[in-house]
Every structure is written in C-alpha cells, then in structure tokens.
C-alpha positions as CSV (number, residue, x, y, z in Angstrom):
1,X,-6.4,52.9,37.2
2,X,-6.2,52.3,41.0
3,X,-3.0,52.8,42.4
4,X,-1.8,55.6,40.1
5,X,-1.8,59.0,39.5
6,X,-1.4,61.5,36.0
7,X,1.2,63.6,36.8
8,X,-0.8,66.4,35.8
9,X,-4.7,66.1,36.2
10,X,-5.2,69.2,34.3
11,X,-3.2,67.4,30.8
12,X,-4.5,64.5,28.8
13,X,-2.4,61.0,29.8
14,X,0.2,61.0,27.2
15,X,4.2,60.2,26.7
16,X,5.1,63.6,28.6
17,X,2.1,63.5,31.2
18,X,2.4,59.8,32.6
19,X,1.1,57.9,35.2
20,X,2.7,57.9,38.5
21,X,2.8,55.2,41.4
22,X,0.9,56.3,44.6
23,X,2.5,55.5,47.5
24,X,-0.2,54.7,49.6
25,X,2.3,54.0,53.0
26,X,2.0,57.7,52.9
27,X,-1.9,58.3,53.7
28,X,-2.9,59.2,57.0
29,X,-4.8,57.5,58.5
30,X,-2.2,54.1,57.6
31,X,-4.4,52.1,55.0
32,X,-3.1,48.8,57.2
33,X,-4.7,50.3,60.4
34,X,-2.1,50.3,63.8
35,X,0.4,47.8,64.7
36,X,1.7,47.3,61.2
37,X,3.9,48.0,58.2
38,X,2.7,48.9,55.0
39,X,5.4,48.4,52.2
40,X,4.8,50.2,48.7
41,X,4.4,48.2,45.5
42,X,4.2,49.6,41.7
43,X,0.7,50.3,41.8
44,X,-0.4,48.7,44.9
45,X,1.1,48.5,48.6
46,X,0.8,45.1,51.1
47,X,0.2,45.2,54.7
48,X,1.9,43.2,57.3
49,X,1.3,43.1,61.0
50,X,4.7,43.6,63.5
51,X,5.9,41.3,65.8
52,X,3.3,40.1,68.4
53,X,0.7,41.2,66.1
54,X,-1.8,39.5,64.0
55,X,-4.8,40.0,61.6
56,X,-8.0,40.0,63.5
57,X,-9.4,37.7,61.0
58,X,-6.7,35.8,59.2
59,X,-8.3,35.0,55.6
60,X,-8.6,38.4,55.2
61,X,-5.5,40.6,53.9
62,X,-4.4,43.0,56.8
63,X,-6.2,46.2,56.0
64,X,-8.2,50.1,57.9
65,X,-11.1,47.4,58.2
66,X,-8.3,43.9,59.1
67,X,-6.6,44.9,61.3
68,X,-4.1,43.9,63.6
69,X,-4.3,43.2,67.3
70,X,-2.3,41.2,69.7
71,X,-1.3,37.8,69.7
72,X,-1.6,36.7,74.0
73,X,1.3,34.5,73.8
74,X,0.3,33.3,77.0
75,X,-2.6,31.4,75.5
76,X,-1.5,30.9,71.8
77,X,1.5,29.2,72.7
78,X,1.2,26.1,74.4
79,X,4.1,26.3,77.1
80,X,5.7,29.3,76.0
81,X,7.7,30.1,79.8
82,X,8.0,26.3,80.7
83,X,7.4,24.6,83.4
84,X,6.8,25.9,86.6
85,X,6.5,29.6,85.4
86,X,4.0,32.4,84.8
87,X,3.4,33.9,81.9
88,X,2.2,37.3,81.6
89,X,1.2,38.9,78.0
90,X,1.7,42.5,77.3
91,X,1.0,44.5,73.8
92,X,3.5,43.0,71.7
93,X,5.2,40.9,73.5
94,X,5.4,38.7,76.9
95,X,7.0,38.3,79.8
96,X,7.6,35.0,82.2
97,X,8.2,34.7,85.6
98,X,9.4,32.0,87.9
99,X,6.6,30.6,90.3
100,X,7.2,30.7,94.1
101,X,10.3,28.6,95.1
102,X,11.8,28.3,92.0
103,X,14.7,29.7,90.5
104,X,15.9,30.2,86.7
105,X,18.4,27.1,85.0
106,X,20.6,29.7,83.7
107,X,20.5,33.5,84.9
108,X,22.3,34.7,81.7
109,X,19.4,33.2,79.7
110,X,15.7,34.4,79.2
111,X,13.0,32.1,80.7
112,X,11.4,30.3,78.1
C-alpha cells in the first residue's frame, strides 16, 4: 500500500509487524519541489506553495513535477502600490516605490 511501510521487511505483515506511516516530508529531494511546504498525512503528505508562490499549473496538485514559482505581484495584481508608484517584484515578495515628486500619505505605513 503506498504511503506505508512494514516495520520489518524481512517478517510477514501481522499484529506484531505492522504497517507504518511514511513520512514523505522527509525525502530528499522535497516531493513538493522548492518554494513549498510539504505537511505529512496518515499515509499520504499534501503540498502547498509559501507565500508569493504559486503552482506553475494550477489544476494540478503542487508536486517534483508542479511546482511552484513566483507570483510577479507587479502584474497579477491590478494596482498593488497605488497610484503614482512603482512596483518592483522580487522572489517572494514585492516592493513599491514612490515615482519622481511624490511622497508617501503616511511614512509610518507601507506603500500599498
């Protein structure tokens, strides 16, 4: 049965040689590929993709062969920085800028 293991190969399956989750979070290389979290579930595991991340094809579960890649905030969401600003994406994440002769509404607060 995928996603399990006899705890002793060399013993038939019985009450005192069971069957043992595998924790497949543990194989290297990650079975959700880079840039994601791999939780382990009774005879299974699920993939997720961090923050700024997403499945490179998204009706596909995030897998070695799904993975994830960045999301370019910049593009994907429509006026992320505001007006009169300039976005910039980076792995992960983004940053914005004010454009030439313009200043932030509120320096305590991130532009957005």
């Amino acid at each position: 049965m995928s996603g399990y293991n006899v705890t002793d190969p060399n013993l038939p399956i019985n009450s005192n040689n069971t069957c043992k989750d595998i924790n497949e979070c543990l194989f290297s290389p990650s079975v959700c590929g880079p840039d994601s979290n791999c939780t382990n579930e009774i005879g299974s595991y699920n993939c997720s993709c961090l923050n700024g991340f997403t499945a490179t094809n998204s009706s596909l579960p995030i897998s070695i062969n799904n993975t994830c890649r960045d999301v370019d905030e910049c593009v994907d969401i429509s006026d992320v920085c505001g007006p009169n600003s300039i976005c910039n994406n980076t792995v992960g994440s983004y940053n914005c800028w004010c454009m030439s002769g313009y200043n932030v509404t509120d320096p305590n607060l991130p532009i957005n």
